[in-house]
Biopython code that builds the backbone (N, CA, C, O; Angstrom):
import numpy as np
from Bio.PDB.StructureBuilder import StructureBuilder

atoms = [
    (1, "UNK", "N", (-7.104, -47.190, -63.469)),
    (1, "UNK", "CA", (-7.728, -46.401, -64.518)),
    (1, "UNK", "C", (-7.556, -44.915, -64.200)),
    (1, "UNK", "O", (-7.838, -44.659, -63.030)),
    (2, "UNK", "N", (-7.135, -43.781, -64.996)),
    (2, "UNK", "CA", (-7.069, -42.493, -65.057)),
    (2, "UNK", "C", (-8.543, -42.015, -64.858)),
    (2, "UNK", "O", (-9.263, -42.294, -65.817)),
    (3, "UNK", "N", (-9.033, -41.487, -64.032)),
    (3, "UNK", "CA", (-10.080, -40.671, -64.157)),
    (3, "UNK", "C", (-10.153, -39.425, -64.896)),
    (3, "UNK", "O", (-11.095, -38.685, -64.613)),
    (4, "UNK", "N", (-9.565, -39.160, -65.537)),
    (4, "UNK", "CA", (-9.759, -38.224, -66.030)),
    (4, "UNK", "C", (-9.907, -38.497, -67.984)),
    (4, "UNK", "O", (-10.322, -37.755, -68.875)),
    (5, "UNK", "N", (-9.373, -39.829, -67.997)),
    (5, "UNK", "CA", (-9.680, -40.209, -69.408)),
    (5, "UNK", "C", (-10.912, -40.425, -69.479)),
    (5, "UNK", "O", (-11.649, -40.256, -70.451)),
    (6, "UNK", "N", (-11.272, -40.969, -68.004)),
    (6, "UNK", "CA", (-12.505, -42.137, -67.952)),
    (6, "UNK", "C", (-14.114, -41.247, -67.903)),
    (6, "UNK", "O", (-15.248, -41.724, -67.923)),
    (7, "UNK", "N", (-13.629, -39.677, -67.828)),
    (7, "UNK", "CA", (-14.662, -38.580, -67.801)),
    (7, "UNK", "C", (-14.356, -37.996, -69.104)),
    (7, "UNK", "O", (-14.642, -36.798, -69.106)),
    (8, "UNK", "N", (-13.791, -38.483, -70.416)),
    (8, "UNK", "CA", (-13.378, -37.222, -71.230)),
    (8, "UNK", "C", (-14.722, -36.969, -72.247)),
    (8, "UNK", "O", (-14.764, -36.048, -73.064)),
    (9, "UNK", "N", (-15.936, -38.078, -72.016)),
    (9, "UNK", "CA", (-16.867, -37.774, -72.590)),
    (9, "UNK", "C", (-17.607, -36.717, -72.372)),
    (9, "UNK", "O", (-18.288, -36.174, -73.242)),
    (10, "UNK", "N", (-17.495, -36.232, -70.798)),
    (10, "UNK", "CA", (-18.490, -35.672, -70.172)),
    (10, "UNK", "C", (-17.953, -33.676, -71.198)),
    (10, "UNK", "O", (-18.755, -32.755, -71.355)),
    (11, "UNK", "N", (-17.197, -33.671, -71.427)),
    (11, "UNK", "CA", (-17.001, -32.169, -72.403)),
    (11, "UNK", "C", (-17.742, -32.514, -73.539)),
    (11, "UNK", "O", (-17.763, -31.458, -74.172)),
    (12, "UNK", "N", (-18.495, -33.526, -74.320)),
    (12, "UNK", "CA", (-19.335, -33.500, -75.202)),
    (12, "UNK", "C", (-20.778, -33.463, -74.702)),
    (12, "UNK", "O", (-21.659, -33.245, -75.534)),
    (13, "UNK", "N", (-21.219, -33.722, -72.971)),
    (13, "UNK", "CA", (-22.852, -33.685, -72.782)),
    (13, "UNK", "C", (-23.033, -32.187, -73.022)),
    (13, "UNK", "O", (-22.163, -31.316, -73.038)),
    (14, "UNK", "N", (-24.452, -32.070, -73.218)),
    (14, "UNK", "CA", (-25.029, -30.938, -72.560)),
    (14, "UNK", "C", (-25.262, -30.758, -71.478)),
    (14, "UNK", "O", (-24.961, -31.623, -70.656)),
    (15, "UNK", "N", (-26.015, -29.315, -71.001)),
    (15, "UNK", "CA", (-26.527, -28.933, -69.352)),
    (15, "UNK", "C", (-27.378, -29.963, -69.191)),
    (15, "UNK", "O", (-27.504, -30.443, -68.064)),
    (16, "UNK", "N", (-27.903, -30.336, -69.976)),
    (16, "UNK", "CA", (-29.345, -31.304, -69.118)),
    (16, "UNK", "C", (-28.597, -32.472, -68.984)),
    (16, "UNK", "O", (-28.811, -32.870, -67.839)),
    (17, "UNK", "N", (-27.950, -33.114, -69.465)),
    (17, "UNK", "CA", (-27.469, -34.687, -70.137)),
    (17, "UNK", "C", (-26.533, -34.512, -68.615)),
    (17, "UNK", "O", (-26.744, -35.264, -67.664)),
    (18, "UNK", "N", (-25.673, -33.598, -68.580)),
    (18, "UNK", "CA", (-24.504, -33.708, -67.538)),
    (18, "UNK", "C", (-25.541, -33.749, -65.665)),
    (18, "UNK", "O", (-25.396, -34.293, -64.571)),
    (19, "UNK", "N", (-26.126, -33.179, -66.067)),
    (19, "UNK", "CA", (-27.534, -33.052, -64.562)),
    (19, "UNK", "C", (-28.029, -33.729, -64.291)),
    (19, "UNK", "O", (-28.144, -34.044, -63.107)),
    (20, "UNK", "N", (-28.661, -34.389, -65.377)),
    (20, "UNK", "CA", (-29.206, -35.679, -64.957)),
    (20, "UNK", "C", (-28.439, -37.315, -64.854)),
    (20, "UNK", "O", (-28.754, -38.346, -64.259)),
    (21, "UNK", "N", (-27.537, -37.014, -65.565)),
    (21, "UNK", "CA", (-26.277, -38.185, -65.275)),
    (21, "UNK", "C", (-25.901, -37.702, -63.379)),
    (21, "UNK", "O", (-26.107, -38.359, -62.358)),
    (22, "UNK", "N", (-25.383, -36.507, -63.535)),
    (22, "UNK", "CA", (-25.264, -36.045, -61.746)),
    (22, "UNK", "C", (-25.851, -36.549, -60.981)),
    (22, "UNK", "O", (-25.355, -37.228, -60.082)),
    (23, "UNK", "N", (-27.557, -36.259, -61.214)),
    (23, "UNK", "CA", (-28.739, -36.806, -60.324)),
    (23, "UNK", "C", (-28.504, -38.273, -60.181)),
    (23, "UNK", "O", (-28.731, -38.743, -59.066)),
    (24, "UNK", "N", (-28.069, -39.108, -61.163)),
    (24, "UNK", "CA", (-28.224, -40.501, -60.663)),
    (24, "UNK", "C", (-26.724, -40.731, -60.608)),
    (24, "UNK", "O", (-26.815, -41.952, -60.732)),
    (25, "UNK", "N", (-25.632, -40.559, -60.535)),
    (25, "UNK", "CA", (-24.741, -40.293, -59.623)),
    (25, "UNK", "C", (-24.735, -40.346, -57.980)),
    (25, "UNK", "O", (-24.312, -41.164, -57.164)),
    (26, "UNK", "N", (-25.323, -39.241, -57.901)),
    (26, "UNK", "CA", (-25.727, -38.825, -56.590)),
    (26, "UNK", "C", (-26.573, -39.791, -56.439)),
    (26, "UNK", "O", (-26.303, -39.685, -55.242)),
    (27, "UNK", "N", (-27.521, -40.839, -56.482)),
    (27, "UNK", "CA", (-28.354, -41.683, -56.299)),
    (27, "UNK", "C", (-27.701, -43.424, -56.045)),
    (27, "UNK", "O", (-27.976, -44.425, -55.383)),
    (28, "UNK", "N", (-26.758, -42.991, -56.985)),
    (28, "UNK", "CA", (-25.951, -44.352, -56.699)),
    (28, "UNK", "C", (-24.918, -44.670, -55.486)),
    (28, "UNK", "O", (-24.456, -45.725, -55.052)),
    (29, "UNK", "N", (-24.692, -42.795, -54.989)),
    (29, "UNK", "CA", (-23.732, -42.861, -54.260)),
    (29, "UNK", "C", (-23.949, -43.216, -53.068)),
    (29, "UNK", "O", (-23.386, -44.022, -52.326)),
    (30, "UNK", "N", (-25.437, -42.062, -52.867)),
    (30, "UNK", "CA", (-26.656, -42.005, -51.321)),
    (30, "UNK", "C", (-26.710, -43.982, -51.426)),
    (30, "UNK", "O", (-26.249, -44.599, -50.465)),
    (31, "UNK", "N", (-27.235, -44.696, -52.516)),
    (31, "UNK", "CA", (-27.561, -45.919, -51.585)),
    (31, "UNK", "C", (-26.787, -47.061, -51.012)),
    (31, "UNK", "O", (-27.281, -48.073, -50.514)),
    (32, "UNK", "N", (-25.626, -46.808, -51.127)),
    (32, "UNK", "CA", (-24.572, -47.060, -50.653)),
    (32, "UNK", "C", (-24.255, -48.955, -51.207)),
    (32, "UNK", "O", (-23.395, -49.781, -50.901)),
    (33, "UNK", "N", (-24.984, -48.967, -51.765)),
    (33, "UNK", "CA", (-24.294, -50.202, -52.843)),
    (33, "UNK", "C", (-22.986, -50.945, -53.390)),
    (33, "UNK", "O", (-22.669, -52.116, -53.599)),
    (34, "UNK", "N", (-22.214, -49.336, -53.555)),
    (34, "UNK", "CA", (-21.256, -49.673, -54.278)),
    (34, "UNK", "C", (-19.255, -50.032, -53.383)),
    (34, "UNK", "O", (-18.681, -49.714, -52.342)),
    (35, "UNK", "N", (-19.119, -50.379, -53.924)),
    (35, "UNK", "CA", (-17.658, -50.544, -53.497)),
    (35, "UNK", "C", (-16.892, -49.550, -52.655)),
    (35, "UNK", "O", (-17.630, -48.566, -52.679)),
    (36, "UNK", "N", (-16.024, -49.295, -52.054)),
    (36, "UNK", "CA", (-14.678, -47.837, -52.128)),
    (36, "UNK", "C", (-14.545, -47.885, -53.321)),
    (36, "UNK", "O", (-15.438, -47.245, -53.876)),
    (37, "UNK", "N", (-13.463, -48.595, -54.383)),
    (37, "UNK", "CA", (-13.149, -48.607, -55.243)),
    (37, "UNK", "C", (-14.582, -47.704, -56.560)),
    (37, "UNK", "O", (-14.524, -46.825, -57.420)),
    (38, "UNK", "N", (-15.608, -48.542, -56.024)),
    (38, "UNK", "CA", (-16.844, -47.320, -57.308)),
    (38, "UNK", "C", (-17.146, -46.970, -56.951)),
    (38, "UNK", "O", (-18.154, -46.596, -57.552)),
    (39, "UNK", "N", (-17.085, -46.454, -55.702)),
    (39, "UNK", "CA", (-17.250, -45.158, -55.021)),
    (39, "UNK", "C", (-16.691, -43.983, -55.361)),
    (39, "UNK", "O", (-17.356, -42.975, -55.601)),
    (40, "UNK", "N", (-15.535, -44.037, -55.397)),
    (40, "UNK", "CA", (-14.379, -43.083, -55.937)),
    (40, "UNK", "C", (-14.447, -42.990, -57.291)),
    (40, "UNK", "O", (-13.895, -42.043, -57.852)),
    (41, "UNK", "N", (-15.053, -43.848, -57.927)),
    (41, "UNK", "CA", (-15.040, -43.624, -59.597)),
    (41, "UNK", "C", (-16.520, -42.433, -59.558)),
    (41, "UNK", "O", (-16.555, -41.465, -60.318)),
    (42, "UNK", "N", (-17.521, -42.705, -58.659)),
    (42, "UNK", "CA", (-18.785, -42.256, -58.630)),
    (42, "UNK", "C", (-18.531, -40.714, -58.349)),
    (42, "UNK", "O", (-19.246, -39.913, -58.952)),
    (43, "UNK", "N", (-17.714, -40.316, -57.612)),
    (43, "UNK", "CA", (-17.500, -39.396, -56.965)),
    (43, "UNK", "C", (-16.732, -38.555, -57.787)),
    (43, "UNK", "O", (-17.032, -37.369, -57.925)),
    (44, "UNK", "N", (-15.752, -39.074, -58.351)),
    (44, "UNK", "CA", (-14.825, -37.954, -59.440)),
    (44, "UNK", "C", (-15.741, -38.049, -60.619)),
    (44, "UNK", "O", (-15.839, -36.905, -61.061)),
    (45, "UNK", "N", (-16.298, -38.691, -61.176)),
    (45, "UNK", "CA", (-17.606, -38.570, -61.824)),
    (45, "UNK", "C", (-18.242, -37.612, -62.134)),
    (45, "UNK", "O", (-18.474, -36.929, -63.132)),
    (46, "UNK", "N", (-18.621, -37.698, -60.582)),
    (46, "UNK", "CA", (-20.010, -36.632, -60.114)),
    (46, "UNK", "C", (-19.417, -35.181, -59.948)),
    (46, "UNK", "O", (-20.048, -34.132, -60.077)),
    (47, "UNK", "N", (-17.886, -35.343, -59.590)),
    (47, "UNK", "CA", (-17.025, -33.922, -59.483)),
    (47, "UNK", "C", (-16.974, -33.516, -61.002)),
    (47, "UNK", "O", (-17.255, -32.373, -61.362)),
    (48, "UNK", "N", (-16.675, -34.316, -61.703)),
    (48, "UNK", "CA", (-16.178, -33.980, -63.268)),
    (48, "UNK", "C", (-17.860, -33.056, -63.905)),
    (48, "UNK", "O", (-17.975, -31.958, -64.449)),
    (49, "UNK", "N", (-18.857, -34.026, -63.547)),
    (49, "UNK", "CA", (-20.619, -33.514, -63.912)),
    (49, "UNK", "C", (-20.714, -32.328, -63.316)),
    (49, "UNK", "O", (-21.165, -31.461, -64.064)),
    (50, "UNK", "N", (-20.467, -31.998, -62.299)),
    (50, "UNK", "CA", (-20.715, -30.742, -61.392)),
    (50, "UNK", "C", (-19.996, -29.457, -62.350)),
    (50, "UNK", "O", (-20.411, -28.348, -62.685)),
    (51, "UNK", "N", (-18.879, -30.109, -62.568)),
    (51, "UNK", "CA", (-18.066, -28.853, -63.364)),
    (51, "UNK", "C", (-18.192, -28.439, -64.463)),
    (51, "UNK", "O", (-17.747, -27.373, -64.888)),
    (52, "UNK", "N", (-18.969, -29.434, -65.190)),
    (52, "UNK", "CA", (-19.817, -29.257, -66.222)),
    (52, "UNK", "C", (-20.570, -28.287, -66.460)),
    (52, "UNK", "O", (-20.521, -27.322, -67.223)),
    (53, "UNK", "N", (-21.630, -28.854, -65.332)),
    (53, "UNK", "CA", (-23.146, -27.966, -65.015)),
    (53, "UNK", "C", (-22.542, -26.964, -65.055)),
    (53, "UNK", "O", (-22.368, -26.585, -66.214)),
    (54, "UNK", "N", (-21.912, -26.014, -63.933)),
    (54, "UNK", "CA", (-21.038, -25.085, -63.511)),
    (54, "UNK", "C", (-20.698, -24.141, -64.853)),
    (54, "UNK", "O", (-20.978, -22.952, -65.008)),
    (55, "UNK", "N", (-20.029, -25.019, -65.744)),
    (55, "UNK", "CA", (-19.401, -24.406, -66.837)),
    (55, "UNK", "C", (-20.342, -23.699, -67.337)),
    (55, "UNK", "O", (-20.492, -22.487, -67.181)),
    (56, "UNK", "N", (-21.159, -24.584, -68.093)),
    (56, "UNK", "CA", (-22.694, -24.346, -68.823)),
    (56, "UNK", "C", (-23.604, -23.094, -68.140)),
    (56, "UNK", "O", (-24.286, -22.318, -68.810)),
    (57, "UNK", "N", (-23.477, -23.057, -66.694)),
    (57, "UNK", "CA", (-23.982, -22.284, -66.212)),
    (57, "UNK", "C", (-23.178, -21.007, -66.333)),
    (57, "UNK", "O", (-23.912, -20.041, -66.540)),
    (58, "UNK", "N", (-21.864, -20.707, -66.264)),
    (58, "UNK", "CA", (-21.218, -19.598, -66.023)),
    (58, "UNK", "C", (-21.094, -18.799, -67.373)),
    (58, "UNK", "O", (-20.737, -17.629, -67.509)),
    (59, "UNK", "N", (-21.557, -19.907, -68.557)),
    (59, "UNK", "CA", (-21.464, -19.516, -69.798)),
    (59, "UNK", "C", (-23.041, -18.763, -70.362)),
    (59, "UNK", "O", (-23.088, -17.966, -71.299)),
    (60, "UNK", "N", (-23.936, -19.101, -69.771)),
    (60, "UNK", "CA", (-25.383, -18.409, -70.161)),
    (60, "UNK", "C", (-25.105, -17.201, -69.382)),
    (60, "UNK", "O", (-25.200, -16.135, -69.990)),
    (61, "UNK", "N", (-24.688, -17.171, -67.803)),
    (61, "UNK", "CA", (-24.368, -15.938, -67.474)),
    (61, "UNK", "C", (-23.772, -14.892, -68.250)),
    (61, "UNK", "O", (-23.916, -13.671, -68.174)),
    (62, "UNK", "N", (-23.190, -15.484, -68.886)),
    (62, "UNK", "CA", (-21.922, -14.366, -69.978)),
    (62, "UNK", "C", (-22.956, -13.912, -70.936)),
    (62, "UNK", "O", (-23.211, -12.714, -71.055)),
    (63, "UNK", "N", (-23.531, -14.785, -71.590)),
    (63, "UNK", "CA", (-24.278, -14.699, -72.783)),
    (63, "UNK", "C", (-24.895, -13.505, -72.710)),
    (63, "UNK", "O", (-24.841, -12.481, -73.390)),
    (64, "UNK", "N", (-25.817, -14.016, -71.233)),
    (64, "UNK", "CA", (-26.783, -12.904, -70.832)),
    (64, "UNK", "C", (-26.647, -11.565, -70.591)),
    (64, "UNK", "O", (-27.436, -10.677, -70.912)),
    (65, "UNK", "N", (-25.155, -11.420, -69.758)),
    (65, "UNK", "CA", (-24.820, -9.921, -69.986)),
    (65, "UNK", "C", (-24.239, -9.337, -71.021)),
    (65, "UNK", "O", (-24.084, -8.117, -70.983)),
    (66, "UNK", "N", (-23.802, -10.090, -72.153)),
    (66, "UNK", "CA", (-23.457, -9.708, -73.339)),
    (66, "UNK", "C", (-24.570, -9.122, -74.207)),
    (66, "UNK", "O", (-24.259, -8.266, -75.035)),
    (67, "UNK", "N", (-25.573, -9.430, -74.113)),
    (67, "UNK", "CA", (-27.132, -9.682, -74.710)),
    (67, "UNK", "C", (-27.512, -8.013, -73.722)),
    (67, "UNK", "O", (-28.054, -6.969, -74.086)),
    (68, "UNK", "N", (-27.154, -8.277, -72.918)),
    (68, "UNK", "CA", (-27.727, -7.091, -71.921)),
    (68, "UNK", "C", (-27.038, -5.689, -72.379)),
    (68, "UNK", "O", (-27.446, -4.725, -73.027)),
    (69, "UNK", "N", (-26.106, -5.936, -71.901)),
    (69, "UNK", "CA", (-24.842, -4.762, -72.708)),
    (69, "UNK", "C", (-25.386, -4.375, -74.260)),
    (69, "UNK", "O", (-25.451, -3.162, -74.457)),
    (70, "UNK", "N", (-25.643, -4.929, -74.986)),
    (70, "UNK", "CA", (-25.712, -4.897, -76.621)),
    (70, "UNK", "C", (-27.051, -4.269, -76.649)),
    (70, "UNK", "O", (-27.269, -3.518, -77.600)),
    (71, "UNK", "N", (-27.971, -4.441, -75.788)),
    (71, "UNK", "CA", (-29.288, -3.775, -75.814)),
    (71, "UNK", "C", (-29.532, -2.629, -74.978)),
    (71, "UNK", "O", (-30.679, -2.243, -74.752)),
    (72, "UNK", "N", (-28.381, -1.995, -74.449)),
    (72, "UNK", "CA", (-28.683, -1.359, -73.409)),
    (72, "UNK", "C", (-29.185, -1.521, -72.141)),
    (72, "UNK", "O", (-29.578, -0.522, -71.539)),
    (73, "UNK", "N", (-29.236, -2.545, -71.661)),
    (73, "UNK", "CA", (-30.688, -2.982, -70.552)),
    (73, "UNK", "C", (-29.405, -3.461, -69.064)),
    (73, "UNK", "O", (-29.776, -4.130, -68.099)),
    (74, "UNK", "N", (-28.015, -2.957, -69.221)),
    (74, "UNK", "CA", (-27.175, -3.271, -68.462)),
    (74, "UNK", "C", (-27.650, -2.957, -67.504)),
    (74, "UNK", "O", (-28.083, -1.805, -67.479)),
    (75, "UNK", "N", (-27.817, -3.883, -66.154)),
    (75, "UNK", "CA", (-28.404, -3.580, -64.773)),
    (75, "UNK", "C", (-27.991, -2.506, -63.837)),
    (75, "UNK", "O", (-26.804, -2.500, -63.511)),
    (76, "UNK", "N", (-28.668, -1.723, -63.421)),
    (76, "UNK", "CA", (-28.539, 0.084, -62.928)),
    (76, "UNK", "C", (-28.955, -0.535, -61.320)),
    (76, "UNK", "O", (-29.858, -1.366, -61.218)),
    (77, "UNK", "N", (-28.505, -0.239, -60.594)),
    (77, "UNK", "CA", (-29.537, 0.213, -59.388)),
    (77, "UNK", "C", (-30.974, 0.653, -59.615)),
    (77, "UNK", "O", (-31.461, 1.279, -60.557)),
    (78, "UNK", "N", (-31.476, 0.212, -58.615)),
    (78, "UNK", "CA", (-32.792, 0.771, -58.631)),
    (78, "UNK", "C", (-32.528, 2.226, -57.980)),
    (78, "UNK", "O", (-31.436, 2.457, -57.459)),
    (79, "UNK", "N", (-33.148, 2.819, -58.004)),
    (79, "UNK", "CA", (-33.407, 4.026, -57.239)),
    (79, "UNK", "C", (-34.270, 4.324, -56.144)),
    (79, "UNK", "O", (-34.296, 5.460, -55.671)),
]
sb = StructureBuilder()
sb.init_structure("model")
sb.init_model(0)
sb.init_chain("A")
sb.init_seg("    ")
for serial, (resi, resn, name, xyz) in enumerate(atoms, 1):
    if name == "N":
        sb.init_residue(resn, " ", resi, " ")
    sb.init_atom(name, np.array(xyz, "f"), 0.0, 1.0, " ", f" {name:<3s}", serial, name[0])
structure = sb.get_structure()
């Protein structure tokens, strides 16, 4: 199986949906249950979720200094 087909849903979650899929990811991985074989599915998974979060995150950053910039409130040093 392509992992990368097998994640192509994960560009439709949201921040929360992709985090908390992560969290139990990471839960399935810690109890050690699973195979090598779904292990490695768990893991590029959990890589694919991470990059998600990541995304989502790097994108409110933007927002925020765009928002910042537009209002003047662009961050100065303190003095």
């Amino acid at each position: 199986m392509n992992p990368e087909a097998a994640n192509t849903d994960i560009a439709q979650l949201s921040y929360e949906q992709a985090r908390e899929e992560l969290v139990a990811v990471v839960a399935q991985l810690e109890a050690g249950a699973a195979t090598l074989e779904q292990s490695l599915g768990l893991w590029e998974r959990g890589e694919a979720l991470a990059a998600r979060c990541e995304a989502w995150l790097q994108g409110a950053t933007q927002r925020l200094d765009v928002a910042r910039a537009q209002n003047g409130d662009a961050a100065e040093p303190a003095s």
